[in-house]
C-alpha positions in Angstrom: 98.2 60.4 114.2 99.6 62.9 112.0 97.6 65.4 110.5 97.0 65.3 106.9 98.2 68.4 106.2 101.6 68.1 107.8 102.2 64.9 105.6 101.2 66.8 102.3 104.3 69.0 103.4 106.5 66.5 104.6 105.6 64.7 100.9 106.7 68.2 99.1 109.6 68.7 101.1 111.4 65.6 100.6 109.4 65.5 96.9 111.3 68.9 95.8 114.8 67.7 98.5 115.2 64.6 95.6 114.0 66.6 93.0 117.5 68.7 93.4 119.3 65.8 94.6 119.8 67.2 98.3 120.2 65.1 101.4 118.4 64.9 104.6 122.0 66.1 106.0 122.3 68.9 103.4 118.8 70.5 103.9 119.5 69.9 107.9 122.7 72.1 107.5 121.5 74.8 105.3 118.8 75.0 108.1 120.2 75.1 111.2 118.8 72.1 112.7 119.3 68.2 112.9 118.7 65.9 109.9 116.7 63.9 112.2 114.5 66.8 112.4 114.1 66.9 108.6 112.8 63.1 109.0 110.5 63.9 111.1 109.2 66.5 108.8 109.3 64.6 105.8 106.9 61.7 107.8 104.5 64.3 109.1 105.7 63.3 112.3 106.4 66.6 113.2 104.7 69.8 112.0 106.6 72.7 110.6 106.4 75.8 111.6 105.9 78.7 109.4 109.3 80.3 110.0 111.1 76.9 109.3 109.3 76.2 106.7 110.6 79.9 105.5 114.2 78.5 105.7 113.2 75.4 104.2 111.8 76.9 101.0 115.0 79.2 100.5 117.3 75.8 100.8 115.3 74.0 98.4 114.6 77.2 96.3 111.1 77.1 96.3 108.0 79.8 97.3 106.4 78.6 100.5 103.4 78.1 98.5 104.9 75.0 96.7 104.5 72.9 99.7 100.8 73.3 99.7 100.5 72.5 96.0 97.9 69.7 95.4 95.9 70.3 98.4 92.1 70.0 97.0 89.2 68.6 98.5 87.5 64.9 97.0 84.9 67.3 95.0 87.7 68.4 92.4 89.9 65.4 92.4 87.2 63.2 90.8 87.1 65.6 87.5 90.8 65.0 87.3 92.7 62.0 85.6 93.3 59.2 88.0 97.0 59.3 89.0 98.5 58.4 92.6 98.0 60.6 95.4 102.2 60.2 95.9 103.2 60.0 92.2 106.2 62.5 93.1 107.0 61.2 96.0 107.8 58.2 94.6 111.4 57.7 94.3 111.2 56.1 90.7 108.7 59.2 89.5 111.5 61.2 90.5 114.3 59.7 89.0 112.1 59.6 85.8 111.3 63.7 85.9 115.4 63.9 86.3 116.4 61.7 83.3 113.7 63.5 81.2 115.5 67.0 82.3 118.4 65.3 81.6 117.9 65.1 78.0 118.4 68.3 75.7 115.6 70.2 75.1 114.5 69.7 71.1 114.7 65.6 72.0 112.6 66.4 75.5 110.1 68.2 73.3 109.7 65.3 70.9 109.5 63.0 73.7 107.2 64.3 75.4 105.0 64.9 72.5 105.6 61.3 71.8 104.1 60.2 75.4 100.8 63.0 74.9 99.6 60.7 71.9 100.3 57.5 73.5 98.0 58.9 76.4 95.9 60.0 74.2 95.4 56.3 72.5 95.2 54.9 75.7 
């Protein structure tokens, strides 16, 4: 069984790899290795080791740190708002944080100061 660990990083890997819009085969190249390798990452499958992981945060233009983000024990999560433990690995999450990106900046603004007071009605 996977360690929990190496499927937080697999999650940000392929999280951040559809965040730019980069394939398995793209990230593979830029890396030096097989795309069936990044799979296996991505899955937890197989861990990463710290110099891939290097090359993996330079492809995706990311610090190394990023693929540790949102690592916290139980304790702190429950002070937090309830939202899924995979929100951004979700492919529709993702497509949502690209369309909002997507849209110029003083409209984004208002938007997403729209969404703030709905949550805060809710």
């Amino acid at each position: 069984m996977p360690h929990p660990v190496d499927v937080h990083v697999g999650k940000r890997v392929r999280h951040r790899r559809w965040l730019i819009g980069m394939t398995q085969q793209q990230l593979a190249e830029q890396v030096g290795i097989k795309f069936q390798q990044i799979q296996k990452y991505e899955t937890g499958a197989n861990r990463v080791s710290a110099s891939r992981l290097w090359d993996i945060a330079e492809a995706l233009d990311v610090p190394v740190s990023f693929f540790f983000e949102g690592l916290e024990d139980a304790e702190t999560l429950s002070d937090k708002p309830v939202v899924p433990n995979d929100l951004m690995g979700d492919k529709e999450a993702l497509d949502l944080v690209r369309s909002y990106y997507a849209i110029p900046e003083n409209q984004r603004r208002r938007l997403f100061e729209l969404a703030r007071v709905l949550s805060d009605v809710a």
